[in-house]
N, C-alpha and C positions, 0 to 999 in steps of 0.2 A: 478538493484537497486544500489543506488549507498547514502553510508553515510560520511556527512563530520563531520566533532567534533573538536572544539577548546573548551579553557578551559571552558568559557560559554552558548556556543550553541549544537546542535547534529539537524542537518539538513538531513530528510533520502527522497531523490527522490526516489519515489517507479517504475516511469520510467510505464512498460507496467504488472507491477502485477495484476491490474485492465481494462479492456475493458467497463464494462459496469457498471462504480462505485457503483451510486444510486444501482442498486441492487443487485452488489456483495457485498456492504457492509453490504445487512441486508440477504443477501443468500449465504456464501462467498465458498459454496460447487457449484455454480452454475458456470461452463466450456461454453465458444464460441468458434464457431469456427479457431477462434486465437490463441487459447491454441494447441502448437502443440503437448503435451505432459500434456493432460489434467490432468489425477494423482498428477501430479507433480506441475502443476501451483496454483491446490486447495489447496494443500500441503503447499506451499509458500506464500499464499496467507494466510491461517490460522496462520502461523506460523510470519510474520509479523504483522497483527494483533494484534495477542498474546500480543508480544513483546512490542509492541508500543503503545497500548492503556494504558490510566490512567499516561502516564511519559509526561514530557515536550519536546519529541522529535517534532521537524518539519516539517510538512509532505507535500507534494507537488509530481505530480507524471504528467504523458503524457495525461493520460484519467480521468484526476478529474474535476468534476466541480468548480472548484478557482483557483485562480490564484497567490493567495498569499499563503505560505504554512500556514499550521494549524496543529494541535495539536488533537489527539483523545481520547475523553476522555470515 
């Protein structure tokens, strides 16, 4: 994960938090086999979320469906 921030933006690449977007974002307790440390990827994965939904953050990430970043509301 990687976030950039100048005075007006906050752009957060979420990079590989997500494998399987579509249904880790409405199951985000759900592990593939890519999670080499699956505890810990649910963990991060909640915890972004959290964070990031409802703000004007940027979101754009390896395994999203779009290609322009977006905003979760």
């Amino acid at each position: 994960m990687i976030n950039i921030k100048d005075k007006n933006t906050d752009l957060l690449f979420i990079a590989d938090i997500f494998h399987a977007y579509e249904i880790q974002m409405k199951y985000p307790n759900t592990a593939v086999i890519y999670d080499t440390n699956k505890d810990m990827a649910v963990k991060s994965r909640i915890k972004v979320m959290n964070k990031s939904k409802g703000t004007n953050t940027l979101i754009v990430g390896s395994h999203t469906p779009f290609y322009k970043p977006v905003t979760w509301k």
